[in-house]
C-alpha positions in Angstrom: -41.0 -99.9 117.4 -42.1 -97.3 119.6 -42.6 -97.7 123.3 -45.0 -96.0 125.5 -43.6 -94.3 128.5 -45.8 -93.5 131.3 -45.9 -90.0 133.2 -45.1 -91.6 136.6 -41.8 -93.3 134.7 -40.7 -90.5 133.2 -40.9 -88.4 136.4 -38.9 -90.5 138.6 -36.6 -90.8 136.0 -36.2 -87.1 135.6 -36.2 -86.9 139.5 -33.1 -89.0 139.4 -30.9 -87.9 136.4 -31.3 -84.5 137.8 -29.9 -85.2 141.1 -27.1 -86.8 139.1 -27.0 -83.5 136.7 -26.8 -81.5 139.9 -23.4 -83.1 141.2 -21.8 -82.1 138.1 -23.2 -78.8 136.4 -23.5 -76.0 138.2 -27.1 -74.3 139.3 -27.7 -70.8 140.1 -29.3 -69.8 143.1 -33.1 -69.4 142.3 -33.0 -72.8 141.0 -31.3 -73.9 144.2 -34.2 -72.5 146.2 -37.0 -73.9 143.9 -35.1 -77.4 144.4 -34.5 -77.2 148.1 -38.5 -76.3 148.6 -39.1 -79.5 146.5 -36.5 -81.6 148.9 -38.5 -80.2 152.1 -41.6 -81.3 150.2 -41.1 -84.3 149.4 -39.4 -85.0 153.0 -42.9 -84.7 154.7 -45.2 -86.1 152.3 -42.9 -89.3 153.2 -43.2 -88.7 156.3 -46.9 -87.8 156.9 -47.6 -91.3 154.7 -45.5 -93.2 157.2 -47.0 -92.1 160.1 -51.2 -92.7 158.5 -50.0 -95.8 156.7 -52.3 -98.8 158.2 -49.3 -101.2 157.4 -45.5 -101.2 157.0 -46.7 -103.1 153.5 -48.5 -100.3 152.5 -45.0 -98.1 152.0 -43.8 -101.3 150.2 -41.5 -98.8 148.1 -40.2 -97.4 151.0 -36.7 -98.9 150.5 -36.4 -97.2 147.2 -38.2 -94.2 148.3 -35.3 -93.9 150.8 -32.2 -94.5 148.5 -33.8 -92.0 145.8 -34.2 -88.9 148.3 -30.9 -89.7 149.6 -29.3 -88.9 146.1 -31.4 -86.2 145.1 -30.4 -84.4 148.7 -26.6 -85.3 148.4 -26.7 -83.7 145.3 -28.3 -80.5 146.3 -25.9 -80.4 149.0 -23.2 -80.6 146.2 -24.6 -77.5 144.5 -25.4 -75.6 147.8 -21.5 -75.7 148.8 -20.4 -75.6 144.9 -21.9 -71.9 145.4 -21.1 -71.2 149.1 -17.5 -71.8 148.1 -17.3 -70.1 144.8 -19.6 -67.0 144.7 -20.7 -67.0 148.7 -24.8 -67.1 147.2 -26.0 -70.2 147.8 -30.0 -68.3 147.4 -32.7 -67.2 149.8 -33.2 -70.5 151.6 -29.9 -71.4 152.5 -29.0 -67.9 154.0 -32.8 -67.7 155.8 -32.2 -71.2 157.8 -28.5 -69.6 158.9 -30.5 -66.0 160.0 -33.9 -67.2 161.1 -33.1 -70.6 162.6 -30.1 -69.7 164.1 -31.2 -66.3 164.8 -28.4 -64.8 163.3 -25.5 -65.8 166.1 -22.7 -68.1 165.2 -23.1 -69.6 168.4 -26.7 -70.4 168.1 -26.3 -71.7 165.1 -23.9 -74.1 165.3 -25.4 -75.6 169.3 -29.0 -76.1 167.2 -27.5 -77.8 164.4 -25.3 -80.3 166.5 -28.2 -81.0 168.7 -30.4 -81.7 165.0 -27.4 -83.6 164.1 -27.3 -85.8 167.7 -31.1 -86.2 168.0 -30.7 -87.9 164.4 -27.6 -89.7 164.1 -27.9 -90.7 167.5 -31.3 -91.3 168.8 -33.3 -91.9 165.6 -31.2 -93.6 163.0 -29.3 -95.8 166.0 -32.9 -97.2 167.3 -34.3 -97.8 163.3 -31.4 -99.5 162.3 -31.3 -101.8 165.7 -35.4 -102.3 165.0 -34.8 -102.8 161.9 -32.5 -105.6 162.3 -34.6 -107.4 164.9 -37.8 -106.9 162.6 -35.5 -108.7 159.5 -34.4 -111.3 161.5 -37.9 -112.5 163.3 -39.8 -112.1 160.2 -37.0 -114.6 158.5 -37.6 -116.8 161.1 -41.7 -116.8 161.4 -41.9 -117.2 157.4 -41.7 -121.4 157.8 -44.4 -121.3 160.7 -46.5 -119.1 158.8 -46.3 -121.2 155.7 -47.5 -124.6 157.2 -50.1 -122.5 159.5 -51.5 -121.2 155.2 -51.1 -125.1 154.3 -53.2 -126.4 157.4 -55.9 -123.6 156.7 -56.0 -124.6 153.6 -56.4 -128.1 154.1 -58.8 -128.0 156.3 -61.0 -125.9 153.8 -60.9 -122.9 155.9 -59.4 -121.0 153.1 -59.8 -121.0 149.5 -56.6 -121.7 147.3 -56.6 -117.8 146.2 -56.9 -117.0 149.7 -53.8 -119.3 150.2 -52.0 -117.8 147.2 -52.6 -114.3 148.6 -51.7 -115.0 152.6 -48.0 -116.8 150.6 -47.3 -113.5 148.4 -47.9 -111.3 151.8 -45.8 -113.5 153.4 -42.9 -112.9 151.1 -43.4 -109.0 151.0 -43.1 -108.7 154.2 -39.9 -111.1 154.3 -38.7 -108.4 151.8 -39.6 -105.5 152.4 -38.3 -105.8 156.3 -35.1 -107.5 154.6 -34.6 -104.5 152.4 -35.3 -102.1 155.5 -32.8 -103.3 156.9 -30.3 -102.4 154.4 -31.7 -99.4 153.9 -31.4 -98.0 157.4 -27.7 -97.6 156.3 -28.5 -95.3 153.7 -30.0 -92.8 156.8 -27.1 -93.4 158.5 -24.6 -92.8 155.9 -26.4 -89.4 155.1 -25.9 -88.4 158.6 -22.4 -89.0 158.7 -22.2 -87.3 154.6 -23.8 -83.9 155.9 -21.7 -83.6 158.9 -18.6 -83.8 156.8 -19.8 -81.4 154.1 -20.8 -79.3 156.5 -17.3 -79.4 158.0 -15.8 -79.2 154.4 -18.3 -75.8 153.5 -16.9 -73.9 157.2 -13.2 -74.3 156.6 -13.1 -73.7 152.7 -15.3 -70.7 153.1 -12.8 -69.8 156.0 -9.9 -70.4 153.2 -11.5 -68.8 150.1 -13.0 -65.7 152.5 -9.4 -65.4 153.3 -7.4 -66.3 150.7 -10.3 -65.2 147.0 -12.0 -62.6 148.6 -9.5 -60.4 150.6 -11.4 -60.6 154.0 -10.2 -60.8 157.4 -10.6 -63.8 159.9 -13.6 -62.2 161.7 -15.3 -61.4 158.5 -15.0 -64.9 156.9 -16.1 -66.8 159.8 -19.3 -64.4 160.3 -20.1 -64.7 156.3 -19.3 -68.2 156.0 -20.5 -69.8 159.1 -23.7 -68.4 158.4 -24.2 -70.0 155.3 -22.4 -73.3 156.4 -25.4 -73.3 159.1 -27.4 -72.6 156.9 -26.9 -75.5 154.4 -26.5 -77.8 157.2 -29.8 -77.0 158.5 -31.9 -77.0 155.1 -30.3 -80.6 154.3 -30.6 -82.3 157.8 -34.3 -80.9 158.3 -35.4 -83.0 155.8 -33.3 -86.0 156.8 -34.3 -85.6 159.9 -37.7 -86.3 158.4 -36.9 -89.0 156.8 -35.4 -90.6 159.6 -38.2 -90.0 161.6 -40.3 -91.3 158.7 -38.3 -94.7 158.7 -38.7 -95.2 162.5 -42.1 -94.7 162.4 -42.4 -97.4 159.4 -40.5 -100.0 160.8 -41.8 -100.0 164.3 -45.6 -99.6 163.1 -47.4 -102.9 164.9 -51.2 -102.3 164.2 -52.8 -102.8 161.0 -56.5 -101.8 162.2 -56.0 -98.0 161.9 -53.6 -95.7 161.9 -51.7 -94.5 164.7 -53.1 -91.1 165.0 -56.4 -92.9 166.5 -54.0 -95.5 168.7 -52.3 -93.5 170.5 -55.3 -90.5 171.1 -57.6 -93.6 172.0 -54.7 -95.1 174.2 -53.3 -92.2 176.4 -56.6 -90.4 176.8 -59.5 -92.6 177.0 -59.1 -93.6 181.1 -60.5 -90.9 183.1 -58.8 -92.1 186.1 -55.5 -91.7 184.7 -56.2 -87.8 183.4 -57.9 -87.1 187.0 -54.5 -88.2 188.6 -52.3 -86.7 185.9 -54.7 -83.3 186.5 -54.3 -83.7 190.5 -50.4 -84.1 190.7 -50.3 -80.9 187.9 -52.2 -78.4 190.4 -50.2 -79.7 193.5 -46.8 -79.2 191.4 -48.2 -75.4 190.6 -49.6 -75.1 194.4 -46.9 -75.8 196.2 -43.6 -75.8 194.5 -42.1 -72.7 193.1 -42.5 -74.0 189.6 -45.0 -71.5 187.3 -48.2 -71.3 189.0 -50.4 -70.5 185.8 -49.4 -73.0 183.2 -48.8 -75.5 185.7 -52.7 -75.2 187.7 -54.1 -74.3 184.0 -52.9 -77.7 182.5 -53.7 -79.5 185.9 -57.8 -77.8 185.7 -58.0 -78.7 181.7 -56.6 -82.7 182.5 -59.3 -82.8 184.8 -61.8 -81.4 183.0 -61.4 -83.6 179.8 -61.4 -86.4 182.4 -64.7 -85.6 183.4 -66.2 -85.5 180.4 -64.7 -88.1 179.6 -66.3 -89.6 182.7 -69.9 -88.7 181.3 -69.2 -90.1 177.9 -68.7 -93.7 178.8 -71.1 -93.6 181.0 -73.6 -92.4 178.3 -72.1 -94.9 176.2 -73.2 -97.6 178.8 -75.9 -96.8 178.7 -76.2 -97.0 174.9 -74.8 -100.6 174.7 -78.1 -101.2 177.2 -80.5 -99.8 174.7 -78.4 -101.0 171.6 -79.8 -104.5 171.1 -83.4 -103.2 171.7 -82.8 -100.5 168.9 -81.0 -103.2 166.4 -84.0 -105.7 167.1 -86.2 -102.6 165.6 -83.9 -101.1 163.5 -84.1 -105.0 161.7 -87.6 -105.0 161.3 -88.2 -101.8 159.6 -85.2 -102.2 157.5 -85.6 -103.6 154.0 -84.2 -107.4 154.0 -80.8 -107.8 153.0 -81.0 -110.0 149.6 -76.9 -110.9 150.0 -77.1 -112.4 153.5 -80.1 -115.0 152.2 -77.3 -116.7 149.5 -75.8 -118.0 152.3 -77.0 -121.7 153.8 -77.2 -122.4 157.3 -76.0 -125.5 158.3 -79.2 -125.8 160.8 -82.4 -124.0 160.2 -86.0 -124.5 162.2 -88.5 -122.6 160.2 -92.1 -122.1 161.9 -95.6 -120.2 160.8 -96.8 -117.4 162.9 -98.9 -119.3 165.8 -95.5 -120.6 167.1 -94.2 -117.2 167.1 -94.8 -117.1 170.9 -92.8 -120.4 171.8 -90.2 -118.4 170.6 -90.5 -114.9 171.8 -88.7 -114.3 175.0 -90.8 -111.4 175.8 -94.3 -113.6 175.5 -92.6 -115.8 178.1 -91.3 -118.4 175.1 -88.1 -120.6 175.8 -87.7 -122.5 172.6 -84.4 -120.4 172.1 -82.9 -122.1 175.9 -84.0 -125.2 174.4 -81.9 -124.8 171.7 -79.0 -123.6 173.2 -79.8 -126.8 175.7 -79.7 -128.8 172.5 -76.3 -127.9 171.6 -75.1 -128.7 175.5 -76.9 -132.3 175.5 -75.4 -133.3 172.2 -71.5 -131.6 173.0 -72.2 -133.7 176.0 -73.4 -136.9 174.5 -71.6 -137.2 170.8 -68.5 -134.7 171.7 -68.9 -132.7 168.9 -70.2 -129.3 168.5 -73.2 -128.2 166.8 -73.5 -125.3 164.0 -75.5 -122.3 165.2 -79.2 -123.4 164.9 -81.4 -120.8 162.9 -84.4 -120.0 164.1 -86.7 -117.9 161.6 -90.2 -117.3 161.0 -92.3 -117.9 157.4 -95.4 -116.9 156.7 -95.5 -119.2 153.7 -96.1 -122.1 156.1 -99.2 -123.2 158.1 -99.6 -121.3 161.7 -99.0 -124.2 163.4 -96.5 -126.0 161.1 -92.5 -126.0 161.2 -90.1 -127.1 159.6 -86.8 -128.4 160.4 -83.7 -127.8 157.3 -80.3 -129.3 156.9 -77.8 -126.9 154.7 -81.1 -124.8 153.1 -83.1 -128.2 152.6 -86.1 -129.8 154.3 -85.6 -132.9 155.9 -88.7 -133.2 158.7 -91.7 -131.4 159.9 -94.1 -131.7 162.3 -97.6 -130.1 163.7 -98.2 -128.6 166.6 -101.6 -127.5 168.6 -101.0 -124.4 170.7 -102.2 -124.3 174.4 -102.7 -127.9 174.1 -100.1 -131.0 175.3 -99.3 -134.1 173.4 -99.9 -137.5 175.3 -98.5 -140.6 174.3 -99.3 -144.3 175.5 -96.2 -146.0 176.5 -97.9 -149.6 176.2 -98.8 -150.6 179.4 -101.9 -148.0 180.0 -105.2 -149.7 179.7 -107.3 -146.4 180.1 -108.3 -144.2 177.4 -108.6 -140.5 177.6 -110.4 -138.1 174.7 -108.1 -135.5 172.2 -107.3 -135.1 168.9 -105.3 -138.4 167.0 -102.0 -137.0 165.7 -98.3 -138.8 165.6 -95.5 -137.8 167.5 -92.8 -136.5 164.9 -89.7 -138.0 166.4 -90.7 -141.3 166.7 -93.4 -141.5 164.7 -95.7 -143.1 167.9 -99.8 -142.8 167.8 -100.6 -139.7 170.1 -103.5 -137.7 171.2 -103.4 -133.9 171.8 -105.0 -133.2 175.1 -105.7 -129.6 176.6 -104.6 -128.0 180.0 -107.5 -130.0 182.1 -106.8 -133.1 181.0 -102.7 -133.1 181.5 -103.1 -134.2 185.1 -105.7 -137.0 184.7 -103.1 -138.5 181.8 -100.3 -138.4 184.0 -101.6 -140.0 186.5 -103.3 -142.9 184.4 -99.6 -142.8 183.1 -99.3 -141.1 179.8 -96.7 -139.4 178.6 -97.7 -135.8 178.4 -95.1 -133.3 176.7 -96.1 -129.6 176.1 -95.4 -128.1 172.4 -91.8 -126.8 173.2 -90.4 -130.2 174.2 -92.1 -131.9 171.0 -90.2 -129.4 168.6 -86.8 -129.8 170.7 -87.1 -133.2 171.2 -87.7 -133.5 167.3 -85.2 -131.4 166.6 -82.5 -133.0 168.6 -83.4 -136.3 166.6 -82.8 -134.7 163.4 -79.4 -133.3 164.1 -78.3 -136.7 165.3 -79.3 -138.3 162.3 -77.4 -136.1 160.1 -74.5 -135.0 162.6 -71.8 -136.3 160.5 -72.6 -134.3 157.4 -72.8 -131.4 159.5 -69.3 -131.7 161.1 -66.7 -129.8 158.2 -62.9 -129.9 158.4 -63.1 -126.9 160.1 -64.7 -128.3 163.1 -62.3 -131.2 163.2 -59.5 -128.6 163.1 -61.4 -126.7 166.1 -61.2 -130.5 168.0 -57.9 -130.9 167.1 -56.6 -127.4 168.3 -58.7 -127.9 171.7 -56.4 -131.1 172.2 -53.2 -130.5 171.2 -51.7 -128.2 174.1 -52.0 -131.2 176.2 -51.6 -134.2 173.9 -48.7 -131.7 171.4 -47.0 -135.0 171.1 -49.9 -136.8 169.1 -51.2 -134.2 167.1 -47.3 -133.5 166.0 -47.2 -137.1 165.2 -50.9 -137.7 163.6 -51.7 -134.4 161.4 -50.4 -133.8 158.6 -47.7 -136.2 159.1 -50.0 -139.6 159.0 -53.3 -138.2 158.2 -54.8 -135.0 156.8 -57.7 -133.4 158.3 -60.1 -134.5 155.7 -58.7 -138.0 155.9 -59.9 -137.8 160.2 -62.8 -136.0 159.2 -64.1 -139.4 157.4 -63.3 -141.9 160.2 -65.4 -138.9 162.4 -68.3 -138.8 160.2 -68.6 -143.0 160.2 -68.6 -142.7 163.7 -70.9 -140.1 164.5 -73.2 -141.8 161.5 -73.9 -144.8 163.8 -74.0 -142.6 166.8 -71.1 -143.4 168.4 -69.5 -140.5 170.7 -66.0 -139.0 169.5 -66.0 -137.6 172.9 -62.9 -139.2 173.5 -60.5 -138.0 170.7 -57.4 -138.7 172.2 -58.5 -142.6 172.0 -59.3 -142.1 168.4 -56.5 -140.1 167.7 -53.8 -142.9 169.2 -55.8 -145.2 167.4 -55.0 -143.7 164.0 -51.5 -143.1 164.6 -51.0 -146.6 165.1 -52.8 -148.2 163.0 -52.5 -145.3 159.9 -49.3 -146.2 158.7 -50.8 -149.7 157.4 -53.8 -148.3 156.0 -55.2 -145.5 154.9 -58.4 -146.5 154.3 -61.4 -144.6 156.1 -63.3 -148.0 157.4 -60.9 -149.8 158.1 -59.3 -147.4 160.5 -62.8 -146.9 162.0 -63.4 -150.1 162.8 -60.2 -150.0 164.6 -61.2 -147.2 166.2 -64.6 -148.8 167.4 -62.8 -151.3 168.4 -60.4 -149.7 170.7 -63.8 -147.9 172.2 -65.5 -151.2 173.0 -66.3 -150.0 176.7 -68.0 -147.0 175.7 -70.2 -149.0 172.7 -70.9 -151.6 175.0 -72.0 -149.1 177.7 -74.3 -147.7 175.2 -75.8 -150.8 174.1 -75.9 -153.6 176.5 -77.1 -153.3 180.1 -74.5 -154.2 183.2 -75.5 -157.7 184.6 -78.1 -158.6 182.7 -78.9 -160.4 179.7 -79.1 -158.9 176.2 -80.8 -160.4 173.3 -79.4 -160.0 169.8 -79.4 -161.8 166.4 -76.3 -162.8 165.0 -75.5 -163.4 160.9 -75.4 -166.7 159.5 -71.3 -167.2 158.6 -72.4 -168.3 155.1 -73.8 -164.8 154.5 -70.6 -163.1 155.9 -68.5 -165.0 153.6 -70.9 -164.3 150.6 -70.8 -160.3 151.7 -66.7 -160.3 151.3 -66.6 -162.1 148.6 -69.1 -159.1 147.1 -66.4 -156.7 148.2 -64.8 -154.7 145.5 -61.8 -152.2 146.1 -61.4 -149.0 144.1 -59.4 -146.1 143.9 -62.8 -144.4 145.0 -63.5 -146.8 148.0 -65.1 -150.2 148.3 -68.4 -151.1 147.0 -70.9 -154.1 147.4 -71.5 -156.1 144.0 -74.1 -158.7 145.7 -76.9 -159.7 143.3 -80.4 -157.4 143.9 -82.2 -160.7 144.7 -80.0 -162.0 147.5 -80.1 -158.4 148.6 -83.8 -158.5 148.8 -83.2 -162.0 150.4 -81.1 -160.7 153.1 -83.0 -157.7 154.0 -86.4 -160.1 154.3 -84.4 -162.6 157.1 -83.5 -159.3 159.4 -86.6 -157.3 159.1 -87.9 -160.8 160.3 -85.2 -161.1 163.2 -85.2 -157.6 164.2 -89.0 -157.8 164.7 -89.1 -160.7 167.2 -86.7 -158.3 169.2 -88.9 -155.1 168.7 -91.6 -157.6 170.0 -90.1 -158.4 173.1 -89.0 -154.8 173.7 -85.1 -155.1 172.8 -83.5 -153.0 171.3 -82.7 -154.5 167.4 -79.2 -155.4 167.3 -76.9 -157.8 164.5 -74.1 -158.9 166.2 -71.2 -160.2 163.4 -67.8 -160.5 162.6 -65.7 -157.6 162.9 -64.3 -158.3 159.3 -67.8 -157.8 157.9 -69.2 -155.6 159.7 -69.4 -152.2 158.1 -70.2 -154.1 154.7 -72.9 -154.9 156.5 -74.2 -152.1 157.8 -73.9 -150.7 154.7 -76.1 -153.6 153.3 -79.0 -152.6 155.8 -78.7 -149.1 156.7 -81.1 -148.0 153.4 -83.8 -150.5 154.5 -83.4 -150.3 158.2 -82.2 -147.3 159.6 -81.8 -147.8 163.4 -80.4 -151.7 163.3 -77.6 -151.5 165.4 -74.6 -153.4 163.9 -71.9 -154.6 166.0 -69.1 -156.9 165.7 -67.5 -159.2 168.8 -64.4 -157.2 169.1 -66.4 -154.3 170.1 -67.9 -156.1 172.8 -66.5 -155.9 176.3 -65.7 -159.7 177.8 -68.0 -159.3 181.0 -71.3 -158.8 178.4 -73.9 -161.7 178.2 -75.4 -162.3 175.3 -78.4 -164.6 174.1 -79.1 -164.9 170.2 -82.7 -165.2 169.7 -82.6 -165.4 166.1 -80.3 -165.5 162.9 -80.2 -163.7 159.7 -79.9 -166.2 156.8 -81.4 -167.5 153.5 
């Protein structure tokens, strides 16, 4: 069966049987010049690559890259001295580096080859190799943090299991690429140390053979030979000398944002300061010492001319971050709509026709966006949790006057509003009537009247309510997000809580995620909570909570009813009133026993298996119950067992969405209580 061999195979294959070839047959000289052109070649595309790579991982062959030069130069080194020694015409570029480079003295020579052969060995292969080291040895070290800092993003959904995959594989290139660096930092200095010694082995055996083959004289033999030992020294450290240079660059490469022809240009000369002072001590160095007054005051007058221009282009750049929003907000209008960035679903989204344009134009004197931003303060404040970026975007598909208020691309309210007029709402007690337009406030769903600028004051002072059009849709708005807060909040928020925590409770979070819980598993007791509006301000509370109480169970409401237990003082802050009495409805024991015995554990969660008609029954009693509260102005709260509770709630929450369900263990001692009612059947 034939095999297919591909052109990139076959080349470095070539590339390395020939260097073998080249140690053992011998080459004539033109050959030896074509090859030594290719070796200088090949030397600086290396190192050119090294030096605009973004990342060390982008020379992941660099190892191999290393070893395989290394050869193919040894090996021309072979043939260079095979022909030095035996015919004494090792070609045109061997004998060109000894004349031109070393300008055709002995002396010369040999001082610029030992200083190529110090500056390498010395300065460049000594600090890779150390670097290198170091590099190996911390990357070795990171690889388990960076492993379990891939499993939390990932288990907090913030990355995608390719994503995951990818971030592990990176992970383990690095770890061997920098682990094969290493290693292959001795190759470099091995080569030093190998060309030093063939270049001792070329002087004295073309001494020896000048003397001994060829009939010349001491004098003679050292001129020839020495030449062409300088030479060949010099065309074979050249290149290593790039490819030293090459692997320092590699391994000491930090940024992966560009390439370090832009870093160090945009680091050294983008402070004008610095050039004016660099420019200043220049022309005083050429003013008043005897150094060269020319270069000295020419160098000084060009530092501080770039720094002024410099000067002038930041400062026109200033001034072009002023204008630059300006330009973008027109720039986005006349530019076609980008069809990609609409696949995307806000969490939050108020949508509003054209007439309420102005509420939210800053430039028309609107401050509908404040009251957003206030929004997200009051609720951080209130609920301690952080609200998604709120949209705000205009459609003409809707009325003027009309918006529209969307949870993850879906509707979920609207409401009406009458510009230039103000909403005024009877809060019970007013027996005066005023004229304007029946409508219902969209919060709360309350009988209102839409009055116009005149009539404001009279309202007030009979003692309406008046709210202008701003505050309607913000004060709607904030009741929609805190109705569906806990679908909102993802795993990478409760990771964002969690990180903004830990540096000074380390202790607990080691202890509590992932150890006990996962994110997704905290994320669940967070969303119960924030469903019945209780703050999670207090994490730390929570968090203690579930350590202790996790190990036992692992189940989502039972560990939030621990949890709302342990934060009885803030529930019964909320709730009930300090020295004074608050009346509730309890639930009749009989129906608390009936409700557990309706319980039902699965794999999936627990579910209620209670008959539809005593369902229907049970919902009848508290609409009854909670209406003689909402009669006497109380708020409408079912006080039970704390067993039975969230079964409970459960029960009512489709039919009653705002009964406040609370059990006695979330109930501080000092709270008086009066039942003016109780649920039964």
């Amino acid at each position: 069966m034939l095999m297919t061999v591909k052109k990139s195979d076959l080349g470095i294959g070539i590339y390395l049987l020939s260097a073998i070839v080249f140690m053992i047959i011998p080459i004539p000289s033109f050959l030896l010049d074509a090859l030594l052109a290719i070796n200088i070649s090949v030397a600086l595309i290396i190192l050119l690559n090294a030096l605009f790579s973004p990342e060390a991982l982008s020379m992941s062959s660099f190892p191999s890259i290393l070893l395989f030069s290394t050869i193919f130069r040894i090996s021309l080194n072979v043939s260079s001295t095979r022909l030095i020694l035996s015919s004494g015409d090792p070609g045109e570029v061997v004998r060109t580096f000894g004349d031109f480079v070393g300008g055709g003295d002995i002396v010369i020579g040999v001082v610029v080859f030992i200083i190529l052969l110090i500056v390498q060995f010395m300065v460049i292969n000594k600090g890779s190799e150390r670097v290198s080291e170091v590099t190996a040895r911390f990357t070795l070290d990171a690889m388990p943090g960076k492993q379990m800092a891939i499993d939390a993003d990932l288990n907090t959904g913030a990355i995608t299991d390719e994503q995951a995959r990818e971030r592990r594989q990176k992970i383990q290139d690095e770890s061997a690429f920098f682990g094969s660096m290493d290693g292959a930092t001795k190759y470099v200095k091995g080569d030093a140390m190998a060309g030093l010694i063939i270049t001792c082995v070329n002087f004295i055996g073309g001494l020896l053979m000048g003397m001994l083959s060829r009939g010349m004289d001491a004098s003679q033999a050292l001129q020839e030979y020495a030449i062409l030992t300088i030479g060949d020294g010099l065309v074979s450290q050249i290149p290593s000398l790039m490819i030293s240079l090459a692997t320092g660059v590699l391994v000491t490469k930090v940024s992966k944002e560009a390439d370090i022809g832009d870093i160090l240009v945009k680091q050294l000369f983008s402070t004008p300061k610095v050039l004016y002072l660099a420019g200043a001590a220049l022309i005083f160095l050429g003013v008043v010492t005897p150094l060269p007054f020319i270069i000295f005051v020419s160098y000084g007058l060009v530092f501080v001319f770039v720094a002024s221009r410099l000067k002038k282009n930041v400062e026109i750049s200033a001034k072009t971050e002023e204008l630059a929003p300006e330009e973008n907000e027109v720039e986005e209008i006349r530019r076609p709509e980008n069809v990609n960035a609409l696949l995307q679903v806000d969490p939050i989204e108020l949508e509003f026709g054209y007439g309420i344009i102005p509420l939210a134009d800053v430039n028309q004197g609107g401050d509908l966006l404040d009251r957003v931003v206030m929004i997200r303060r009051q609720i951080a404040l209130e609920l301690g949790c952080v609200v998604p970026i709120i949209r705000l975007r205009d459609n003409i598909q809707l009325n003027p006057n009309q918006y529209v208020i969307k949870i993850k691309g879906v509707p979920v309210s609207d409401g009406e509003i009458l510009f230039d007029h103000y909403m005024a709402m009877n809060p019970g007690y007013v027996e005066e009537e005023i004229v304007g337009i029946p409508t219902v406030e969209p919060s709360f769903h309350l009988p209102a009247l839409w009055i116009t600028e005149g009539q404001r004051e009279r309202a007030e002072s009979f003692g309406y309510t008046v709210v202008d059009p701003p505050s309607i849709i913000a004060t709607h708005l904030t009741e929609v997000i805190r109705a569906h807060l806990d679908e909102l909040l993802t795993r990478q928020d409760v990771q964002n809580l969690i990180n903004n925590i830990k540096e000074a409770n380390e202790t607990l979070i080691t202890e509590l995620v992932p150890r006990i819980l996962g994110v997704g598993e905290i994320q669940k007791v967070l969303q119960n909570l924030l469903k019945e509006g209780i703050s999670i301000r207090d994490l730390v509370t929570i968090f203690e909570t579930l350590a202790d109480y996790a190990p036992t169970s692992r189940d989502p409401d039972i560990l939030t009813e621990y949890v709302r237990q342990r934060l009885k003082r803030a529930i019964s802050n909320k709730y009930f009133a300090d020295n004074e009495m608050t009346s509730v409805v309890t639930l009749d024991p009989k129906i608390e026993q009936e409700i557990m015995n309706s319980v039902k554990q699965t794999e999936q969660g627990t579910f209620l298996t209670l008959d539809p008609e005593r369902t229907k029954g049970i919902i009848h009693s508290v609409t009854e119950e909670v209406r003689k509260l909402e009669n006497i102005g109380k708020n409408p709260i079912v006080v039970t067992s704390p067993i039975v509770r969230t079964y409970f709630k459960r029960l009512t929450m489709d039919y009653i969405s705002d009964l406040i369900v609370i059990s006695y263990n979330e109930i501080e001692s000092n709270v008086e209580l009066q039942s003016v009612g109780m649920v039964t059947v």
